[in-house]
Structure formats: C-alpha cells, structure tokens
C-alpha positions in Angstrom: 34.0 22.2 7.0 33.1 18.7 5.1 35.1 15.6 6.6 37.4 15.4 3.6 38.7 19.2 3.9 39.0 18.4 8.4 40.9 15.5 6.9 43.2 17.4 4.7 43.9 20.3 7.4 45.1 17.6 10.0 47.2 15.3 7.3 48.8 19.0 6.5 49.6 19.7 10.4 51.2 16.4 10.7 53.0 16.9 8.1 54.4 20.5 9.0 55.1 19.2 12.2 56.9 16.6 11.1 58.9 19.4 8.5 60.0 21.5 11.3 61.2 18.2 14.1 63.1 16.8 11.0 66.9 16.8 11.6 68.5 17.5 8.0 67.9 20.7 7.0 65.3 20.7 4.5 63.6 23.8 2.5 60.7 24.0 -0.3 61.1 25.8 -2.8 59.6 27.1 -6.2 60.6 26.2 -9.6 63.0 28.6 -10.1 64.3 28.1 -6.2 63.3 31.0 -4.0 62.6 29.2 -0.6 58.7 28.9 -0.4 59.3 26.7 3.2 62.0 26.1 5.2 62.6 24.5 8.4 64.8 25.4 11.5 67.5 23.1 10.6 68.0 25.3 7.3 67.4 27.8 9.0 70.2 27.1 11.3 73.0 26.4 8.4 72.1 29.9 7.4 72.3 31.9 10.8 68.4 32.7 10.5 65.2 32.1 11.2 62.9 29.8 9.1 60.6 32.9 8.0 63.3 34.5 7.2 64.5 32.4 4.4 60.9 32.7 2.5 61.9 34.1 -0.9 65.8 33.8 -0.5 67.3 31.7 -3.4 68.1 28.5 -2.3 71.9 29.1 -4.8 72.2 32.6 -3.1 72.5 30.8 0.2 74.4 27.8 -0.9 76.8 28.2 -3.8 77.2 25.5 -6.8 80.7 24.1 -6.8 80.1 23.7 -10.3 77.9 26.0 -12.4 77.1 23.1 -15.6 75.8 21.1 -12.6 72.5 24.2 -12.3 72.4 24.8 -16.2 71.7 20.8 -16.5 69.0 20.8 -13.6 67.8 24.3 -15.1 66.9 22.6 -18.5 65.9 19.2 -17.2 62.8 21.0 -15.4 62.3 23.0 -18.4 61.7 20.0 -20.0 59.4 18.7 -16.9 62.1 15.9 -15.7 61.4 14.7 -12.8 64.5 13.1 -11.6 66.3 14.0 -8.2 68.7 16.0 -8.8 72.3 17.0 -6.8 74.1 19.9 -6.6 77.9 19.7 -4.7 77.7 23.1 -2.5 79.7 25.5 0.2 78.4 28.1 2.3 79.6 30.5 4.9 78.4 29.3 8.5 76.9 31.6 10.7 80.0 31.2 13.0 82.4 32.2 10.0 83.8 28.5 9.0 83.3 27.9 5.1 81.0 24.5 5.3 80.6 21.8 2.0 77.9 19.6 1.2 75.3 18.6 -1.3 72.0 20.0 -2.1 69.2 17.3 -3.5 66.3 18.7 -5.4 63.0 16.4 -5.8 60.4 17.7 -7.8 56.9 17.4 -6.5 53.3 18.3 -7.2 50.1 17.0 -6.6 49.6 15.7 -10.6 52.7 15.9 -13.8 50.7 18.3 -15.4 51.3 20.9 -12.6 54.4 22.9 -12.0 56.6 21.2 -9.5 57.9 22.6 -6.7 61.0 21.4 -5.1 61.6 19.4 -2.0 65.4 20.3 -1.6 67.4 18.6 1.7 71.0 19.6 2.3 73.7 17.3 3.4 76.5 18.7 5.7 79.6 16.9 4.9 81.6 15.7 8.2 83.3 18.4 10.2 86.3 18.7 11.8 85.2 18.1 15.8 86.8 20.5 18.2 89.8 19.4 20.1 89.6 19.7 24.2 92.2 22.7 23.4 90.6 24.9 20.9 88.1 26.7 23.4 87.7 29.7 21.1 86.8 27.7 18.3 84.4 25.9 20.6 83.2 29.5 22.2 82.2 30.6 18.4 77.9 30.5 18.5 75.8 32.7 16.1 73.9 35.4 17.7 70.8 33.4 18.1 72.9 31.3 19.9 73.6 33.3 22.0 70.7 34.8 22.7 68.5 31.4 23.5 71.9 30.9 26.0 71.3 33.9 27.9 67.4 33.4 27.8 67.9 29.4 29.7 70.6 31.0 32.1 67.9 33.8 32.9 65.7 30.7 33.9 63.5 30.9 30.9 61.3 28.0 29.5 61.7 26.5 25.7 58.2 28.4 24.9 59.3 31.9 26.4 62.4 31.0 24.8 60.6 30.6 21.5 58.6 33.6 21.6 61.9 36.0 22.4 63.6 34.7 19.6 60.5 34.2 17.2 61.7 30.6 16.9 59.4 27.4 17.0 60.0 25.5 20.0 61.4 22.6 17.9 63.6 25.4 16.6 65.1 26.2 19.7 65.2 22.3 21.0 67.3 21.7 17.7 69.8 25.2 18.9 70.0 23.5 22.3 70.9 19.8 21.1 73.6 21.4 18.5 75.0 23.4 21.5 74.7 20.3 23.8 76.8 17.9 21.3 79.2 20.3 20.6 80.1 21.6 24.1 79.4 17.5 25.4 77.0 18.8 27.7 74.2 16.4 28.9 71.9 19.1 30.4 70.4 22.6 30.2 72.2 23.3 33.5 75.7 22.1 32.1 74.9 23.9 29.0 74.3 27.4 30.8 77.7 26.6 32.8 80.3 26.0 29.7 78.7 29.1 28.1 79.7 31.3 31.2 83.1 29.0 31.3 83.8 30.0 27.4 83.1 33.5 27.9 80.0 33.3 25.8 78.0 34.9 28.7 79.5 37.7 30.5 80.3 36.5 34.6 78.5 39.1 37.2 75.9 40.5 35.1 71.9 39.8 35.5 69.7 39.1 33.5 72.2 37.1 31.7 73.9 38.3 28.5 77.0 38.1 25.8 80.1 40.5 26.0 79.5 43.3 24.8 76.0 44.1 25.4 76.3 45.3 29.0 77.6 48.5 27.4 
C-alpha cells in the first residue's frame, strides 16, 4: 500500500472514530435519504442499533412537521444546491414519549460535480426532566437498555458488553452516560442499584435480568 492510500486509511479511522464518540446524533445518508452511516447516538433516538439503520429513510424515522419544508429541499438538490438545509421533526422514542426537534442536512462530496451525499445531525429539543416522584416515568428504558443493565449488574465489562448487544463500545458508553444523567447516578455501581430500586431488574434472580424474562 503506497504512503498516500496508508494516509487515507488512517485520516478515514480517525474520522469514523470520531463519527461514532460524537454526542448529537448524526447519520449519512444518500441523496434521496436512506441512511448510508449512522452513529450510536441516532441509533439511540431510534431504539436501534447503528447497522440497523443502514438503508432506513432518514423521513421514515423522523417525520416532517411540514411537508413543503422536503418538497423545497427535494428540488433544491435537484438543482445541485448546496445550502444546509432544516427540517422541524417528531419521532416516537424508543420508551413511547413523542420527541421534537430539527433535522439539518449538508450536502457533501469530494468535488460539485459529484452527487452529494448528506451529512444530516438531529437536534433534540429540551425535555421535560423527571420529577423525584415520577419513578415509572423514570423506570421506562428501551430494551437495549435493559439489556446492557443486566449485562453490568452480571459483572460484565463495556467490551463483553459490546459484543452481547452488537453495540460499539462507544455505543454502550453513550447508553450508560444517558442512563447515568437521567437516574443522577455517578457510577456503574449506583447505576446497577436504581435499576434494581425501579424494578428495571427483577430482585432474587441470577444472572441478572428484566421482569418478565425469568418466565
């Protein structure tokens, strides 16, 4: 492999590393928006895993509050635009709550004779923070939630963790900071205890697991 290839390779790793650690939930996709890329954070809005999403349409997933807002994008990149472009959204969370945001669109390509794909990042509008007395609202996780739970209260690592759960370990890292702000935990340990405390993990049982799936 010439230098300039090795060079390309590692600048391509950094940047896919970089694409799965980022925060926001972000997602390439083609032209016509099926999800060519996504990362865990998108992943995570959608109750999935990142592979998952490859070939889902980005619209499918997150529905235009206004349907002149994808007719104008639609034949601005017809007409090769190449302005960033917003769409006001809502989606169905994996635990049930109907969220709101905004999806931005940049095209990108490597020269503006080739077909763009599109760098689309999604903005979560501010949600409503549990109250200290809504413990089922705060019990609600998605079942991959629930699963990397049971897999730490078992005693398992973030990489065996990743490998059950076909997650990254970035992926489950971003599952377990999510958890971790919600539930104001400030450790794996005090994580594992409010998950047995909210019922999310069933008392008495080993190896660790939800309600349900003792039967």
């Amino acid at each position: 492999m010439d230098l300039a290839r090795q060079e390309a390779v590692t600048w391509r790793n950094r940047a896919l590393l970089l694409f799965d650690r980022v925060a926001m939930p972000v997602a390439v996709c083609d032209v016509y928006g099926a999800v060519l890329l996504a990362n865990p954070a998108m992943a995570a809005e959608c109750g999935t895993t990142p592979g998952r999403l490859r070939g889902r349409d980005v619209l499918e997933l997150f529905s235009p509050r206004e349907a002149t807002q994808v007719e104008r994008i639609a034949e601005a990149l017809r007409l090769r635009h190449r302005s960033r472009y917003q769409v006001s959204v809502r989606w169905r969370a994996p635990d049930g709550v109907e969220r709101h945001g905004e999806l931005t669109a940049d095209p990108v390509s490597d020269t503006v004779e080739d077909t763009p794909a599109l760098l689309v990042m999604l903005r979560v509008d501010a949600e409503r923070v549990p109250s200290p007395t809504a413990p089922v609202e705060q019990a609600l996780v998605t079942p991959m939630e629930a699963r990397i739970l049971a897999l730490l209260a078992a005693g398992a690592t973030t990489a065996r963790t990743a490998r059950e759960t076909a997650l990254t370990t970035d992926g489950v890292t971003y599952h377990l900071r999510r958890l971790s702000s919600r539930w104001g935990a400030s450790n794996r340990t005090e994580l594992v205890a409010r998950a047995y405390a909210l019922g999310v993990l069933t008392p008495g049982v080993w190896p660790p697991g939800v309600p349900g799936d003792e039967a």
